[in-house]
DOSE-363918 format. One record per residue: residue number from 1; residue in one letter; x, y, z of N, C-alpha, C, CB in turn. Coordinates in pm, whole numbers. Glycine has a CB too. Layout:
// DOSE-363918
REC num residuo    npx    npy    npz   capx   capy   capz    cpx    cpy    cpz   cbpx   cbpy   cbpz
REC NUM       a      X      Y      Z      X      Y      Z      X      Y      Z      X      Y      Z
...
***
This chain:
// DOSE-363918
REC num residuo    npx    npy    npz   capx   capy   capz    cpx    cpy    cpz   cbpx   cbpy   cbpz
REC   1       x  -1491   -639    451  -1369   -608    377  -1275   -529    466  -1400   -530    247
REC   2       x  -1169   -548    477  -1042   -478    573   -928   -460    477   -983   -581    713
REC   3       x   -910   -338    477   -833   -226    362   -694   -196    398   -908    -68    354
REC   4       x   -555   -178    363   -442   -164    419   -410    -42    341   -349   -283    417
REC   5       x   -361     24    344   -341    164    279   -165    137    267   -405    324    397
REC   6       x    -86    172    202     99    180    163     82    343    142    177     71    -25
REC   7       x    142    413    196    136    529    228    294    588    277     26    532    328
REC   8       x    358    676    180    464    732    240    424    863    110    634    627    251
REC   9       x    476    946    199    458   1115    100    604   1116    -19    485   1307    253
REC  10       x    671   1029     29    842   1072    -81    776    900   -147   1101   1082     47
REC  11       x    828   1019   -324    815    881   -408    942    803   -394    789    907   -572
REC  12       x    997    702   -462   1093    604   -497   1144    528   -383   1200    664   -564
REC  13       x   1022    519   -287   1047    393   -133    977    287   -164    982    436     38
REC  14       x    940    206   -270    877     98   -287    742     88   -246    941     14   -238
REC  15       x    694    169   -237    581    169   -268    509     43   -326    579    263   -336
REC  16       x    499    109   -449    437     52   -538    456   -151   -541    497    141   -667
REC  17       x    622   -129   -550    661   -304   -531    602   -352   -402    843   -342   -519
REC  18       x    608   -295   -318    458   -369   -171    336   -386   -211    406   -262    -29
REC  19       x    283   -289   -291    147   -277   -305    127   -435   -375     99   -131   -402
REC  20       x    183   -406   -485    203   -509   -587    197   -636   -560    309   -500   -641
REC  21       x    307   -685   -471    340   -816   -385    217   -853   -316    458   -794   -273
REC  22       x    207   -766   -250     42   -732   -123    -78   -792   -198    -16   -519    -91
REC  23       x    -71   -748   -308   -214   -799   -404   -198   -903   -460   -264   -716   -520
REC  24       x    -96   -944   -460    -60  -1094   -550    -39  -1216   -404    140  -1071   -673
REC  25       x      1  -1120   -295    -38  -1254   -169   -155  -1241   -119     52  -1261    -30
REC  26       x   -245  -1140   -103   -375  -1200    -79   -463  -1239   -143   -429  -1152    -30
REC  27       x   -416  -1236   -253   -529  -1300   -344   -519  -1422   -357   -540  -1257   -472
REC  28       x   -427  -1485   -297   -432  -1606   -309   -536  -1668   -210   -305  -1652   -298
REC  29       x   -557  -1574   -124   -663  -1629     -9   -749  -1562      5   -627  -1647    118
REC  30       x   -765  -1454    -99   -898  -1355    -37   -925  -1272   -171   -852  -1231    119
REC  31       x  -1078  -1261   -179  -1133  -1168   -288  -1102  -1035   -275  -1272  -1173   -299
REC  32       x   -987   -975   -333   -919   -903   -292   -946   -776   -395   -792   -964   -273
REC  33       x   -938   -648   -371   -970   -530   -474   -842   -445   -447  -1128   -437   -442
REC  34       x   -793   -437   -571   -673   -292   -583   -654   -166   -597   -610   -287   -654
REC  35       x   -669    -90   -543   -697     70   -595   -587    139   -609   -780    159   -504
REC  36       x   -533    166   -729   -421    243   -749   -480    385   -738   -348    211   -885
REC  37       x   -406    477   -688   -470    625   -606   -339    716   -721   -434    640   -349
REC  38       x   -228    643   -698    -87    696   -775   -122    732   -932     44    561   -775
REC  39       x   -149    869  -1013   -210    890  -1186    -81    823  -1235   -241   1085  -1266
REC  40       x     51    796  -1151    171    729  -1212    162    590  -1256    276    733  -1123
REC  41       x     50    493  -1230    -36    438  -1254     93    300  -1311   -153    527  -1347
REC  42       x    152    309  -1255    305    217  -1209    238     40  -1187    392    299  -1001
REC  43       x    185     29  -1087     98     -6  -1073     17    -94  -1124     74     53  -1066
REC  44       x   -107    -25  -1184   -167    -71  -1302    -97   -113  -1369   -229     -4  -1367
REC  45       x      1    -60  -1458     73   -101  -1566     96   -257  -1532    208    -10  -1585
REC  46       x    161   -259  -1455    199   -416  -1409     54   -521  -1426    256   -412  -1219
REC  47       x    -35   -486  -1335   -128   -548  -1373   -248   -482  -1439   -155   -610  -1279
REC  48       x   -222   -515  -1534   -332   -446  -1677   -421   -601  -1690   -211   -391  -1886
REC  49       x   -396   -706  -1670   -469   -825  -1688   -585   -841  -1599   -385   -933  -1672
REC  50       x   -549   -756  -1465   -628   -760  -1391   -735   -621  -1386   -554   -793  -1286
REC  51       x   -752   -553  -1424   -849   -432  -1434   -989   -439  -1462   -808   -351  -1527
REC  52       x  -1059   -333  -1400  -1180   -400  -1406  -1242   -330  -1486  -1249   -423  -1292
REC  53       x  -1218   -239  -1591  -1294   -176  -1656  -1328    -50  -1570  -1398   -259  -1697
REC  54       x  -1300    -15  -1420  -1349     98  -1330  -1259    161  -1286  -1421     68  -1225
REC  55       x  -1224    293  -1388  -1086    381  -1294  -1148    384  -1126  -1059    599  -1367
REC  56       x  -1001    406  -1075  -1033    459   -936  -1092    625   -911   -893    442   -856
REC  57       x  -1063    688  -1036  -1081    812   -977  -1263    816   -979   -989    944  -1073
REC  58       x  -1314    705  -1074  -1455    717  -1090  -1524    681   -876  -1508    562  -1250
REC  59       x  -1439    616   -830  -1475    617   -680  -1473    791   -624  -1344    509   -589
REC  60       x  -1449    856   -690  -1439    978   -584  -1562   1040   -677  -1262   1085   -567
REC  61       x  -1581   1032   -789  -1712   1123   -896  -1885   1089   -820  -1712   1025  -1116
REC  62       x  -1870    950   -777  -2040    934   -731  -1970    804   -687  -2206    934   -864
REC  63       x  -2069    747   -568  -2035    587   -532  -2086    481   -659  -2129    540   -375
REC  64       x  -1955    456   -636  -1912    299   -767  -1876    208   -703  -1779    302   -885
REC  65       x  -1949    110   -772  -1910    -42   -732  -1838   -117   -829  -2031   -128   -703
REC  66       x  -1733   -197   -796  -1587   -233   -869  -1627   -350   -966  -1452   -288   -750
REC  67       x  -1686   -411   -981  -1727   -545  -1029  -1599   -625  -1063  -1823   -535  -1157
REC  68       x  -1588   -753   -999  -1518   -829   -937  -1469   -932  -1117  -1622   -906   -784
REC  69       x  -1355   -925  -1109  -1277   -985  -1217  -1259  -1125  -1206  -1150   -926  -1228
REC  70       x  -1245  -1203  -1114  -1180  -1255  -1064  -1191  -1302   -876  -1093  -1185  -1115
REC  71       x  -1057  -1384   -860   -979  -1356   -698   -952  -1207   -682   -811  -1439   -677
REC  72       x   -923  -1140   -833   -814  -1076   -753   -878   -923   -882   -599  -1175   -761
REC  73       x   -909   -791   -871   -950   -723   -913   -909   -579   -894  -1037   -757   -896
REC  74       x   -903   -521  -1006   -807   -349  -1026   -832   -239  -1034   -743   -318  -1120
REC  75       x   -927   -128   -954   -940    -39  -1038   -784     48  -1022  -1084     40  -1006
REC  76       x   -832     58  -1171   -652    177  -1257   -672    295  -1227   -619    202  -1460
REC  77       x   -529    326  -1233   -513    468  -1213   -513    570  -1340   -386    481  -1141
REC  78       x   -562    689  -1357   -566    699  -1487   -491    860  -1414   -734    672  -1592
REC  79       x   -471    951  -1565   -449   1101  -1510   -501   1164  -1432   -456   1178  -1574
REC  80       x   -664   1110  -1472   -777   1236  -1445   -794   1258  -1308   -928   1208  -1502
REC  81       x   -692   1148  -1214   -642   1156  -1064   -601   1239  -1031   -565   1089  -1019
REC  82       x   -540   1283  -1127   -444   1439  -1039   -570   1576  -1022   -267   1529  -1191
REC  83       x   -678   1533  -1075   -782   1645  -1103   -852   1655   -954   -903   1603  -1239
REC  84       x   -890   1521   -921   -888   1457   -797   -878   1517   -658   -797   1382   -807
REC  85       x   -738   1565   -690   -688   1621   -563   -736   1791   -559   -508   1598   -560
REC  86       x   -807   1813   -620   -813   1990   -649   -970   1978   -628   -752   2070   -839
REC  87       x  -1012   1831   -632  -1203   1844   -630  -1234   1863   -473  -1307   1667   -694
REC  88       x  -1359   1904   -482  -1435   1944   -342  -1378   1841   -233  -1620   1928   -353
REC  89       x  -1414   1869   -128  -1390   1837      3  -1495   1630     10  -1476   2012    122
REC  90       x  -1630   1717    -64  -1698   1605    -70  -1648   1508   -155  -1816   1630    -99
REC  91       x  -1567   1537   -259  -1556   1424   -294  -1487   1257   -230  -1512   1468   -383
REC  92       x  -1411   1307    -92  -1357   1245      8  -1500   1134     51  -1297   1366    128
REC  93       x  -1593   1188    137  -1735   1118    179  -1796   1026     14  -1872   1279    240
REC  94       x  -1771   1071   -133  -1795    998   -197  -1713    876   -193  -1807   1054   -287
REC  95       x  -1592    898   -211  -1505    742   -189  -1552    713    -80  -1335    730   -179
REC  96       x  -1566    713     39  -1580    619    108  -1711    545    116  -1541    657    210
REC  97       x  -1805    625     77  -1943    538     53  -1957    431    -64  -2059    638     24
REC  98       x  -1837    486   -162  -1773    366   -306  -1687    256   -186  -1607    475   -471
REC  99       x  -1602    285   -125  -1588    148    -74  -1688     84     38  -1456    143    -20
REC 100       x  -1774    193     94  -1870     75    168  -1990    -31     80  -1965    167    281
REC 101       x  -1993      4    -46  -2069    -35   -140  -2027   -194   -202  -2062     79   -239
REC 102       x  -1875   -155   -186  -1815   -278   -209  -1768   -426   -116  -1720   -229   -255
REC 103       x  -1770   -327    -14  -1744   -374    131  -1804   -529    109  -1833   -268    267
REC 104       x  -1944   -599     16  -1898   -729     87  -1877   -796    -73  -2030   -819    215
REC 105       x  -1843   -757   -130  -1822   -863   -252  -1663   -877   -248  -1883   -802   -419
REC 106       x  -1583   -832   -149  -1425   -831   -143  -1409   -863     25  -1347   -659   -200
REC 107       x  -1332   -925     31  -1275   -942    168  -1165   -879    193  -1249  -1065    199
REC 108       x  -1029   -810    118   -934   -746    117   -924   -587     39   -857   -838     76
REC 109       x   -899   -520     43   -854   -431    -18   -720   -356    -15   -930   -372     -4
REC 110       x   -596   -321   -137   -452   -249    -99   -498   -148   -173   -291   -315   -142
REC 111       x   -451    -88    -86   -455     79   -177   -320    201   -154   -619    180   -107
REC 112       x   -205    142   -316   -148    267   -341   -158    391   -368   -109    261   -390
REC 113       x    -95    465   -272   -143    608   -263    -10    676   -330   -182    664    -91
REC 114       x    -91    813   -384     44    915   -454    114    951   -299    -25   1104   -564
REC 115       x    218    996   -383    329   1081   -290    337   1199   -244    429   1090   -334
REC 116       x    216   1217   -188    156   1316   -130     50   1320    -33    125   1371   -209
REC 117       x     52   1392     54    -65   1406    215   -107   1510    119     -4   1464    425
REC 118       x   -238   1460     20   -343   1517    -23   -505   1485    -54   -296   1546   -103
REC 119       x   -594   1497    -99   -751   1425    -99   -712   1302    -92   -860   1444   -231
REC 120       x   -658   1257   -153   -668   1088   -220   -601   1020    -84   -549   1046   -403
REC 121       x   -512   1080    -67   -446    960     68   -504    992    171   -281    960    118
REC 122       x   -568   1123    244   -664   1169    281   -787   1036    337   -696   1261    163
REC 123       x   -835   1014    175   -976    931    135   -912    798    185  -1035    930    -54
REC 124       x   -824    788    160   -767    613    176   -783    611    293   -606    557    138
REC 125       x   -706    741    400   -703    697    514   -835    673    634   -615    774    548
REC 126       x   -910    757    555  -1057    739    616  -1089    578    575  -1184    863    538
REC 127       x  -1071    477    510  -1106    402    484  -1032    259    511  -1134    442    393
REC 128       x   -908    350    587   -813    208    639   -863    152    741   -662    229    686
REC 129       x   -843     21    750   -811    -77    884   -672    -82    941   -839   -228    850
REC 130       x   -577    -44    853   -419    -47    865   -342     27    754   -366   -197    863
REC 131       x   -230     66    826   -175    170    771    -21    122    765   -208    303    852
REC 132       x     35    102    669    162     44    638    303    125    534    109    -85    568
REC 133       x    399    205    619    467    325    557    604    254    503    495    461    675
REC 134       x    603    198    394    791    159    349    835    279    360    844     94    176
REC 135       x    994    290    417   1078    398    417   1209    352    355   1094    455    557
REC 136       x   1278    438    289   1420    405    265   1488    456    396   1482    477    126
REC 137       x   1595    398    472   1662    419    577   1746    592    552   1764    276    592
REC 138       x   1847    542    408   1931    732    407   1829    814    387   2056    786    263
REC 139       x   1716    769    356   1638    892    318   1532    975    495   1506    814    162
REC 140       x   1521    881    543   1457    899    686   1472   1029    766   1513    797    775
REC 141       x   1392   1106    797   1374   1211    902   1264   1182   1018   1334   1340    830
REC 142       x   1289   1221   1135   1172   1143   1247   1084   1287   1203   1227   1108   1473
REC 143       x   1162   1393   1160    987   1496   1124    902   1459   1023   1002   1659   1069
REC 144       x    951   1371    873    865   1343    778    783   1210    834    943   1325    642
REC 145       x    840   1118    935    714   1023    986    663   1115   1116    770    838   1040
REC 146       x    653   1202   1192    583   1271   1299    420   1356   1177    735   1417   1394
REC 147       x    503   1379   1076    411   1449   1018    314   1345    965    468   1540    918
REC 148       x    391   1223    873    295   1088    881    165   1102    967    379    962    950
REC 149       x    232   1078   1090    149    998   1191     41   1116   1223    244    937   1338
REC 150       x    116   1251   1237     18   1389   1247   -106   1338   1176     83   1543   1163
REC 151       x    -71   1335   1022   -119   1355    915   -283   1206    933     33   1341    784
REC 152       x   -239   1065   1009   -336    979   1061   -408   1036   1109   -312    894   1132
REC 153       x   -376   1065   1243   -442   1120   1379   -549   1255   1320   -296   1184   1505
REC 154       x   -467   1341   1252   -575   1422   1210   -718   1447   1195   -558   1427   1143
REC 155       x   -674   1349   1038   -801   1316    973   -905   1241    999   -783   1279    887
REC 156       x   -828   1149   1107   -947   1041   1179  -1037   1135   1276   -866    900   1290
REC 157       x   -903   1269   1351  -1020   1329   1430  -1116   1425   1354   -965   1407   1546
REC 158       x  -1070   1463   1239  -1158   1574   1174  -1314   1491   1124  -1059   1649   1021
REC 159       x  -1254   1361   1091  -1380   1294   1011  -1494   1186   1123  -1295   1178    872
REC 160       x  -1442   1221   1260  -1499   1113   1362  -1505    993   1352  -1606   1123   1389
REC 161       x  -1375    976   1329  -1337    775   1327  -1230    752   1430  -1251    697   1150
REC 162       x  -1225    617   1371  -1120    535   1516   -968    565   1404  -1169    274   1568
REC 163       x   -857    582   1481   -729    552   1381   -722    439   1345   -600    572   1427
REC 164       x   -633    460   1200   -648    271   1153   -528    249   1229   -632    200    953
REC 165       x   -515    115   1239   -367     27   1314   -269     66   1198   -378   -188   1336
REC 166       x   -160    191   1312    -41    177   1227     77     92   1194      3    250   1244
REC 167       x     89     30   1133    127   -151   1120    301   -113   1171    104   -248    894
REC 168       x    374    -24   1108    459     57   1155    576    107   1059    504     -4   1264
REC 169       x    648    123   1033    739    193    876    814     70    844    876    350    899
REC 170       x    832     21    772    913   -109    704   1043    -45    628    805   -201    577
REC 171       x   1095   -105    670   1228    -67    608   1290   -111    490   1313    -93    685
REC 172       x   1281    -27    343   1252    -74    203   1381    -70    128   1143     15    128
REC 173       x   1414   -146     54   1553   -136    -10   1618   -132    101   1588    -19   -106
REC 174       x   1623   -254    201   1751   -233    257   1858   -333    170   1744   -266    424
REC 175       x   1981   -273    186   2091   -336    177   2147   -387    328   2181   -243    102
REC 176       x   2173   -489    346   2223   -542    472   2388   -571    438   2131   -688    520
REC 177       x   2439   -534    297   2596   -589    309   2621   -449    360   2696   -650    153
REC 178       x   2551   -352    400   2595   -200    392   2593   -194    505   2521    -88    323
REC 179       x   2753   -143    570   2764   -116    698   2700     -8    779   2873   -105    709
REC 180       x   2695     80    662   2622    221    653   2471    172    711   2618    295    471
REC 181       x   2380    106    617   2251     56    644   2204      9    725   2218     -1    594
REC 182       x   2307   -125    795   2324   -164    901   2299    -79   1010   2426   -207    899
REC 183       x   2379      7    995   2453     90   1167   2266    197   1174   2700    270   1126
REC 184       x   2236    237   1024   2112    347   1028   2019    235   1056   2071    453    874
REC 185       x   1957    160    993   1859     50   1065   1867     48   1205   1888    -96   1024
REC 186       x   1997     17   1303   1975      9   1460   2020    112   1515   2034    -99   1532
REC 187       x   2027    253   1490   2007    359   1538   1868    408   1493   2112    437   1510
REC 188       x   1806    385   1438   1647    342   1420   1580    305   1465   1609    289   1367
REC 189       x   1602    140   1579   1541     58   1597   1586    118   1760   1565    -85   1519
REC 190       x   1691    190   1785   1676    232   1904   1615    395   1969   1798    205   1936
REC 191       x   1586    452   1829   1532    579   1845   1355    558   1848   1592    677   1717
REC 192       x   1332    504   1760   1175    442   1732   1147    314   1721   1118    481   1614
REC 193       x   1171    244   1830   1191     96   1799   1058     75   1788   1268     -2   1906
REC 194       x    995    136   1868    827     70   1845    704    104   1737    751    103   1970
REC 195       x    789    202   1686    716    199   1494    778    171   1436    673    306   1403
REC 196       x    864     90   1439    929    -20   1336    847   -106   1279   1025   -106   1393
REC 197       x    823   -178   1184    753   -288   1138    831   -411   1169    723   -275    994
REC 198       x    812   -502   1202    899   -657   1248    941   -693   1107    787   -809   1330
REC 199       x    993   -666   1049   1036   -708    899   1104   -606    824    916   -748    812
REC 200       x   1186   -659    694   1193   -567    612   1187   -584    446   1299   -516    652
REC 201       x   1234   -489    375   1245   -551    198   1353   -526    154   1152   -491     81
REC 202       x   1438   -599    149   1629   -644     94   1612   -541    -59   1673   -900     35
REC 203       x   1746   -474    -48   1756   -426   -212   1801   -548   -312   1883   -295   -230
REC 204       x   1732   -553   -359   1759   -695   -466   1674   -608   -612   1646   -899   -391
REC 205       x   1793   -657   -669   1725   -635   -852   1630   -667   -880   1775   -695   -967
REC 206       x   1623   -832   -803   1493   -889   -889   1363   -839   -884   1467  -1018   -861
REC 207       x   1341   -763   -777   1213   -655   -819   1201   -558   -876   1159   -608   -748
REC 208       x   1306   -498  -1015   1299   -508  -1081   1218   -521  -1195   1338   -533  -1053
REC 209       x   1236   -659  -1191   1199   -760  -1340   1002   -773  -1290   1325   -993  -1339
REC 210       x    980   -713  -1194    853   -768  -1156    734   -679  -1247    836   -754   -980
REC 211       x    797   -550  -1302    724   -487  -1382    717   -576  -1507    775   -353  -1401
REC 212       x    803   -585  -1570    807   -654  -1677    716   -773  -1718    917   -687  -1676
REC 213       x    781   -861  -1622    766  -1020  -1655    620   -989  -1538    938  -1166  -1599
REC 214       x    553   -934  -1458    425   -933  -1452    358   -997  -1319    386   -995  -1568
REC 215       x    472  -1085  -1267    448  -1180  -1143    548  -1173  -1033    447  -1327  -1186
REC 216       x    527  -1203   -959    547  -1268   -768    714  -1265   -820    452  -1499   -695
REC 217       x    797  -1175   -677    945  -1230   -716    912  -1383   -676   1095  -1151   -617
REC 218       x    843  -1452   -592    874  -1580   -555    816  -1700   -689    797  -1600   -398
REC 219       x    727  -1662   -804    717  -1730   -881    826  -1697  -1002    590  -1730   -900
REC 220       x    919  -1623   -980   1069  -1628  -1091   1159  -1715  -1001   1165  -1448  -1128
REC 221       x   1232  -1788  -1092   1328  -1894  -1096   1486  -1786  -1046   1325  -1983  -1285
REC 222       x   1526  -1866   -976   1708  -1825   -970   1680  -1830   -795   1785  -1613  -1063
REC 223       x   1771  -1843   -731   1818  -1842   -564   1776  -1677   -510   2027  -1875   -544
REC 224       x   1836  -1591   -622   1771  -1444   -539   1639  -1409   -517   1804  -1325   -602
REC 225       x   1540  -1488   -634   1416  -1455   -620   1362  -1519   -536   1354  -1459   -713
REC 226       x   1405  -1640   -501   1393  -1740   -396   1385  -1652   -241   1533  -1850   -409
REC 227       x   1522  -1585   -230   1480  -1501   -139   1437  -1420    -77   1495  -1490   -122
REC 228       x   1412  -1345   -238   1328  -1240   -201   1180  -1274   -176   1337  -1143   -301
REC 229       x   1119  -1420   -232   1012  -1424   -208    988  -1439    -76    965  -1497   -275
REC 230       x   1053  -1500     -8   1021  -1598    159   1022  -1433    186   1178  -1749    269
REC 231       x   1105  -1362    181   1125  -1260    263   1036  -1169    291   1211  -1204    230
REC 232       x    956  -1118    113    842  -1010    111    700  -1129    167    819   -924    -88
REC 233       x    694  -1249    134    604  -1320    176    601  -1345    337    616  -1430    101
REC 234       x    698  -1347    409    699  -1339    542    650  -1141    597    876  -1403    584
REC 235       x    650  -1070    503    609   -936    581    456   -957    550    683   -770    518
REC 236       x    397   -991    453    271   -974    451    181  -1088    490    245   -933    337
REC 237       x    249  -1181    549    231  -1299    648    213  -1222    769    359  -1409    661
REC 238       x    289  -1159    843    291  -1049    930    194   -985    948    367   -971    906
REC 239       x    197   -930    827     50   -770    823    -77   -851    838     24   -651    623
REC 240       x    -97   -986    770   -253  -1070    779   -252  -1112    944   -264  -1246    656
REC 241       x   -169  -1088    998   -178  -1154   1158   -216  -1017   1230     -7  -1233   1231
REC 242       x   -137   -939   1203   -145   -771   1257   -303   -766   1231    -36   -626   1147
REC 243       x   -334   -778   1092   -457   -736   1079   -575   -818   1135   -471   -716    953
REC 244       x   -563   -921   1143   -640  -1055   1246   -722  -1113   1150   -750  -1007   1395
REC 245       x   -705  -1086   1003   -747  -1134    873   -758  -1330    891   -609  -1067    743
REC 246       x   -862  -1363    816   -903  -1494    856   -945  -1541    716  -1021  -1499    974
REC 247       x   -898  -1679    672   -931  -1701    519  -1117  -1804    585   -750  -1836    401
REC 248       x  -1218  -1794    550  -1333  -1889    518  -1297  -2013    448  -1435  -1823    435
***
């Protein structure tokens, strides 16, 4: 199983709409497991069809195994997450022995994390293969991704692992009619061109409607969703190559 972590500390960067997308394109090719980490549980909500009966926070209480729904399988985020972040140190070494448990009945795993460098994203990151940060462009400081990347490097050295592959910051809600966006995107791409992610995610409404109505912008009807699908479907086309992911 090879795990991608969506990870940025500031809420309202799309997050969640990657995660989302992320789990609805690999599941089309891979027994895939969701762990919402976020008690905002945003997330879940969307897919409630898919849940497995196993909060996530029960991965940090004792090693749990997810039992498989499906292609495509949820553990939810519930409150008792925020409790989570205040529990022992060990409870970190418990999640990760919950995902080595699971490790072969799934070939994929996404895991939305809260908006915060605390236990839980912590735990994720001990457990990534790849590490994937949406940013909003006006919102960007090179100290809140230095601290990011701090925040990798850290924990991999505190816990004696390899760093996961940082896939690199994707650039979320962009607007491209915005000259403004424009001009910050390539004063971006020339300050940190090489943690850039090769892609990005267009501000479009229609993600949106993806809470609601429950599915893929590319399975809604109209020309915008049209584009938004090729578009988010070409980044995580990307990330399965980055990651060297292989369908059986």
């Amino acid at each position: 199983m090879k795990t991608l972590v969506i990870l940025n500390e500031k809420g309202g960067v799309g997050k969640t709409t990657l995660s989302l997308h992320g789990a609805w394109f690999f599941a089309e090719r891979y027994r895939t497991l969701v762990l919402d980490l976020d008690q905002q549980a945003n997330l879940s909500f969307t897919l409630e069809a898919n849940l497995s009966g196993v909060d996530a926070v029960s991965l940090f209480n004792e090693p749990t195994k997810v039992p498989r729904t499906g292609q495509f399988t949820v553990a939810g985020a519930t409150p008792e997450l925020f409790d989570a972040e205040r529990a022992e140190e060990s409870a970190i070494g418990t999640f990760r022995e919950s995902m080595k448990i699971n490790a072969d009945d799934y070939d994929f795993c996404i895991i939305d994390t809260p908006p915060l460098l605390g236990l839980r994203t912590f735990a994720a990151l001990l457990s990534a293969d790849a590490v994937l940060a949406p940013i909003e462009l006006g919102d960007y400081s090179i100290t809140g991704v230095q601290r990011l990347l701090q925040a990798i490097k850290g924990v991999s050295q505190h816990y004696g692992r390899d760093e996961p592959n940082f896939l690199g910051l994707l650039a979320s809600k962009f607007d491209r009619r915005s000259p403004r966006e424009r001009a910050l995107f390539e004063g971006l791409a020339e300050e940190i061109g090489g943690l850039l992610f090769p892609g990005v995610v267009g501000k479009r409404d229609v993600y949106a409607r993806t809470a609601s109505e429950r599915i893929p912008v590319w399975q809604m009807k109209g020309p915008s969703a049209r584009d938004a699908g090729e578009e988010i479907r070409g980044v995580f086309a990307k990330v399965e190559k980055m990651m060297e992911l292989s369908h059986g």
